[in-house]
C-alpha positions as CSV (number, residue, x, y, z in Angstrom):
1,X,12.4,-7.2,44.2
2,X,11.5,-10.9,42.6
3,X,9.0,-12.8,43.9
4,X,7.9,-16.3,43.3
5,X,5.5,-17.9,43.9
6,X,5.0,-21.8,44.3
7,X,2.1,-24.5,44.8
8,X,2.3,-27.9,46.2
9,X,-0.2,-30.6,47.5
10,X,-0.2,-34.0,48.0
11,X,-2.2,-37.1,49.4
12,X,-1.8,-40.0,50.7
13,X,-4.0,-43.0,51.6
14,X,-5.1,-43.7,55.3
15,X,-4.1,-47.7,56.4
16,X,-6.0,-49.8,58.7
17,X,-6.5,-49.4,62.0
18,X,-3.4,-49.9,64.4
19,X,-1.1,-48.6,61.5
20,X,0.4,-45.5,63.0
21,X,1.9,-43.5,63.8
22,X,0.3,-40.2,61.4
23,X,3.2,-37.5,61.1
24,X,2.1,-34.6,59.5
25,X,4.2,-31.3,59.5
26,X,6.8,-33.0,61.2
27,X,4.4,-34.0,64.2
28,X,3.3,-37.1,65.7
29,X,-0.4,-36.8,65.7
30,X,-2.4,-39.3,68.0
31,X,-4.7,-41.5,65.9
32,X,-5.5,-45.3,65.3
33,X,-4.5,-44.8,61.2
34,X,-1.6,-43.8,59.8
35,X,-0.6,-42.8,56.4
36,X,0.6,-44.9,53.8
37,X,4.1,-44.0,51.5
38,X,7.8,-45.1,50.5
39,X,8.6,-42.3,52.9
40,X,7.4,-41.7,56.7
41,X,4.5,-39.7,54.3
42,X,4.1,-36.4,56.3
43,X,1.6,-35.4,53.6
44,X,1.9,-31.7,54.4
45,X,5.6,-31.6,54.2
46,X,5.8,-33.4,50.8
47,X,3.0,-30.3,49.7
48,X,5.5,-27.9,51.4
49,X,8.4,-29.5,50.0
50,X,6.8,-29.3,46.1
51,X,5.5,-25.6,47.0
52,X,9.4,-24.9,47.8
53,X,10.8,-26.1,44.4
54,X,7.9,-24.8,42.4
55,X,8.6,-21.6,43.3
56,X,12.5,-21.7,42.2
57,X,11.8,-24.0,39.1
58,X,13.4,-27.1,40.3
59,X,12.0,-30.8,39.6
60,X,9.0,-32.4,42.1
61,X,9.7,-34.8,45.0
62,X,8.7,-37.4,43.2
63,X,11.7,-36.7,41.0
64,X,14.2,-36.2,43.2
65,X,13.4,-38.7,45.6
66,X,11.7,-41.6,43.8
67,X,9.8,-44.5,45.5
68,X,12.2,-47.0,43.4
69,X,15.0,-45.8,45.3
70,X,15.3,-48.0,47.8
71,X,17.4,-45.4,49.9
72,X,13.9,-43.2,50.1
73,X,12.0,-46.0,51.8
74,X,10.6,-44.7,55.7
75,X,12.9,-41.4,55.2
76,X,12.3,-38.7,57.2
77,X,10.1,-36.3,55.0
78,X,11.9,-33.7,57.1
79,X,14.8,-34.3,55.2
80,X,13.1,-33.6,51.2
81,X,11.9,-30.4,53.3
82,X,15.1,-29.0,54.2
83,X,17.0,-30.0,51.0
84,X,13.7,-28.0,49.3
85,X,15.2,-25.2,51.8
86,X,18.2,-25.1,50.8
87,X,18.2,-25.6,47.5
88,X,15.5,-21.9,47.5
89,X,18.9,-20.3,49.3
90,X,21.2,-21.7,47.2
91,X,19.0,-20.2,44.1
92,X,19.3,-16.6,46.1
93,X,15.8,-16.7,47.4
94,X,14.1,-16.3,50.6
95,X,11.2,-17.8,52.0
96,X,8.4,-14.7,52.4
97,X,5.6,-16.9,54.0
98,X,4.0,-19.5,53.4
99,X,0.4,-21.0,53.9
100,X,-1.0,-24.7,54.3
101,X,-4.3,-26.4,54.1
102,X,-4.5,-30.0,55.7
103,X,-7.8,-32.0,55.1
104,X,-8.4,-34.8,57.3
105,X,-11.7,-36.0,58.7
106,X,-10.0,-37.1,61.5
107,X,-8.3,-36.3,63.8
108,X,-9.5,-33.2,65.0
109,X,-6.3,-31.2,64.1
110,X,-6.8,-27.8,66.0
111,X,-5.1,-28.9,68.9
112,X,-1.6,-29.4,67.0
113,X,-1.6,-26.8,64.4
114,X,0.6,-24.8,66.7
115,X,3.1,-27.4,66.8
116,X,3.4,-27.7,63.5
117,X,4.0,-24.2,62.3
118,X,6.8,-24.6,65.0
119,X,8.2,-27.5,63.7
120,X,8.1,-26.2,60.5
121,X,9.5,-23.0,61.1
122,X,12.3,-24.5,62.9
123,X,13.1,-27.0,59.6
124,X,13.2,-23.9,57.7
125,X,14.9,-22.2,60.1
126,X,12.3,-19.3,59.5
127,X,10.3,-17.4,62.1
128,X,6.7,-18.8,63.3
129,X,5.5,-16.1,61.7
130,X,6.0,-17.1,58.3
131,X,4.1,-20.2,58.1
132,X,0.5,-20.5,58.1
133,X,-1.7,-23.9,58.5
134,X,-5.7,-24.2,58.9
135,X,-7.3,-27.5,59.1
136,X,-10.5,-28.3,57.3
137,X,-12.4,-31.6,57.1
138,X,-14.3,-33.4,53.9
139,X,-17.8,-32.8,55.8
140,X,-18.1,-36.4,54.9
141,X,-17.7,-36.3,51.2
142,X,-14.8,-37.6,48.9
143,X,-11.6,-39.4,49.7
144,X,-11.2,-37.4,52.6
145,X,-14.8,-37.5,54.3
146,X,-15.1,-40.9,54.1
147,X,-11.3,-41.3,56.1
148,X,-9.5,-42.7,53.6
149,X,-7.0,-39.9,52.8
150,X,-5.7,-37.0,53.4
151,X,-4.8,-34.2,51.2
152,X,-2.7,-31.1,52.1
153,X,-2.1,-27.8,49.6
154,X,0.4,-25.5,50.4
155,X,1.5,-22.1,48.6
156,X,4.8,-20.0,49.0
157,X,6.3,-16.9,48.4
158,X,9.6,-16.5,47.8
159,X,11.5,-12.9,47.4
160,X,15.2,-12.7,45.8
161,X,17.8,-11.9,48.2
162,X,19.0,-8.5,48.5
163,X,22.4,-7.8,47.3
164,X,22.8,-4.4,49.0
């Protein structure tokens, strides 16, 4: 059996107050700030998304869906997740699991990590099972514990598909 693995993160700035909405894992969670990209920037599924085609060799989001292409501009960052997808299937890999970290100061995001593996799971069209998220917070220090970012890391393992 080959396994892969792959590593993703990203972060994006936090705008002013009234800016929402904040997506993150393909959820609309309730706060006063949003997040500022080209894209709808669902921070945790650009990290996803990079993990994906890390672990299959393939370019970064950034290449294959610049912010000087106009055409990327507020796009669904559920869309760069499920062309990640597909291009790991394509390749003859499976997802394994994979396992997110999302660091915000606020909001509290306990309440929708269950949402979000589901969401996730059903972009990937994987079981729940396979995706993990935790929540941490910047306990005040950095980018993130002074509210003006957050950051998400996310690591996959991929397994080659059996032939038999």
């Amino acid at each position: 059996m080959t396994l892969r693995i792959g590593l993703g993160e990203d972060r994006h700035r936090l705008d002013g107050v009234g800016s929402g909405p904040l997506r993150l894992g393909g959820v609309e969670v309730p706060h006063e700030r949003g997040l500022v990209g080209h894209s709808d920037a669902d921070v945790l599924l650009h990290a996803i998304t990079d993990a994906l085609l890390g672990a299959i060799g393939e370019p970064d989001i950034g290449q294959l869906f610049p912010n000087t292409n106009g055409a990327n501009r507020g796009r669904d960052s559920r869309d760069f997740l499920h062309f990640a997808m597909e291009r790991v299937r394509a390749s003859g890999y499976e997802l394994v699991n994979l396992d997110c970290v999302i660091l915000a100061e606020r909001p509290k995001l306990s309440p929708y990590k269950d949402a979000m593996r589901h969401a996730i799971a059903s972009i990937l069209e994987v079981p729940v099972a396979e995706v993990g998220i935790k929540a941490k917070t910047g306990e005040g220090v950095g980018t993130v514990g002074r509210e003006e970012a957050i950051d998400a890391r996310c690591v996959v393992l991929v397994a080659r598909k059996s032939t038999s």
